[in-house]
C-alpha positions as CSV (number, residue, x, y, z in Angstrom):
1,X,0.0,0.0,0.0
2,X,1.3,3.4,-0.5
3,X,2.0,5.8,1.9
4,X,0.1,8.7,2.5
5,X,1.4,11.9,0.9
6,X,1.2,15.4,2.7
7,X,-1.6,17.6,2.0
8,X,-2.2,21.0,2.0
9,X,-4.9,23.1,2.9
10,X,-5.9,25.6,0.5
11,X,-5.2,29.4,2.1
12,X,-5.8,32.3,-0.2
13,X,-4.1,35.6,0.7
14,X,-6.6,37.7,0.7
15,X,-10.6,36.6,0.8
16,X,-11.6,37.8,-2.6
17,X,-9.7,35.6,-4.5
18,X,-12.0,33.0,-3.0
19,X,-15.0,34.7,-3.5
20,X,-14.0,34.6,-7.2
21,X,-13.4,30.9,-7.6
22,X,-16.8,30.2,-5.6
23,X,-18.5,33.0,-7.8
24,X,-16.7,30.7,-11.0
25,X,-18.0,27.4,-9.6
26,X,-21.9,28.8,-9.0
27,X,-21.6,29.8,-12.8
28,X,-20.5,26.2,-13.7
29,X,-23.5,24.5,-11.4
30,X,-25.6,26.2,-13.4
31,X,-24.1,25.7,-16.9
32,X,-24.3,22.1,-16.0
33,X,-27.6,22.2,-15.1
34,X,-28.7,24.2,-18.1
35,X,-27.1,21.4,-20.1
36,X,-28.9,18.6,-18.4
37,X,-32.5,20.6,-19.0
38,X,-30.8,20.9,-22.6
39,X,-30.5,17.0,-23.5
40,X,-33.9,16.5,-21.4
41,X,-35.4,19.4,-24.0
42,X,-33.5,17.5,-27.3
43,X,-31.6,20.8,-28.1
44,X,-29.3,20.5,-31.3
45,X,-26.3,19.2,-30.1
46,X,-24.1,21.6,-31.4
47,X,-26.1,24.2,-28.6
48,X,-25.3,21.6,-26.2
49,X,-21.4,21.1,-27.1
50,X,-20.5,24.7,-26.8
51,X,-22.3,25.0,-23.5
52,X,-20.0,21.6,-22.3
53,X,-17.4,23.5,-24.3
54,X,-17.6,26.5,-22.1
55,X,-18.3,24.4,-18.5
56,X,-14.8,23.0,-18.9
57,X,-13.1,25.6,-19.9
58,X,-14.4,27.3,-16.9
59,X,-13.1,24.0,-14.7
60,X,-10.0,23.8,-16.4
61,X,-9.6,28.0,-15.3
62,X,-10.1,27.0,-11.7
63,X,-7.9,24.1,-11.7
64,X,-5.1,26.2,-13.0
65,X,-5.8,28.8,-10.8
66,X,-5.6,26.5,-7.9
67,X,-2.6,24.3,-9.2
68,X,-1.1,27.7,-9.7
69,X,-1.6,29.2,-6.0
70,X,-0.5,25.5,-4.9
71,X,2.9,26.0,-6.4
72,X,3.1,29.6,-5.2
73,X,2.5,28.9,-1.5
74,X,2.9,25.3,-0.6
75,X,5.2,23.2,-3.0
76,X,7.5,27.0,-2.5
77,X,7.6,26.5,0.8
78,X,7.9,22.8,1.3
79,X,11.2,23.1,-0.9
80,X,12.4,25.9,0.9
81,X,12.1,24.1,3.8
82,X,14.4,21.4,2.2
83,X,12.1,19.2,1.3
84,X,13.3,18.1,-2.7
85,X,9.8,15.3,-2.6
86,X,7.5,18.3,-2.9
87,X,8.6,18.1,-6.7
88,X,7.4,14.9,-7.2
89,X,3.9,15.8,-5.6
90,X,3.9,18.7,-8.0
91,X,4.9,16.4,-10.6
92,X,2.1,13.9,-9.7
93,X,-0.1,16.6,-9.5
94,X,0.9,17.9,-13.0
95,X,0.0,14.4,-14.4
96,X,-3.1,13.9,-13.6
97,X,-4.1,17.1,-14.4
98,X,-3.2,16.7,-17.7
């Protein structure tokens, strides 16, 4: 069994940055909703695409955002405090994100 990595627990700066990304995710619930009431309606799919389109771009956004501040603050600090394995979490990390 593998061993546990370390986690860290996202902590943004200042509190509008997460009022943003909660703002971002509201708008994405509802895209994703407004797509399910779309293929329940038989819209044309090409209606339906760009609205998928658009609801992962928006996810993708996020993530980068949030793999982004991750690097910034915690993989930053973990290799400042002489810990070289933080790279392969960022690495891991970086992977599955793909």
């Amino acid at each position: 069994m593998r061993e546990k990595q370390k986690y860290h627990k996202i902590k943004f700066e200042n509190a509008e940055d997460q009022k943003k990304i909660i703002k971002r995710l509201s708008i994405i619930e509802g895209q994703i909703r407004g797509i399910s009431q779309m293929i329940n309606n038989n819209r044309y799919c090409s209606d339906i695409l760009i609205q998928l389109s658009s609801a992962e771009n928006g996810l993708r956004s996020i993530s980068n955002n949030i793999l982004e501040h991750h690097m910034r603050t915690c993989i930053a600090n973990e290799i400042q405090n002489g810990n070289p394995q933080a790279i392969e979490e960022m690495m891991a990390i970086i992977k599955r994100n793909g």
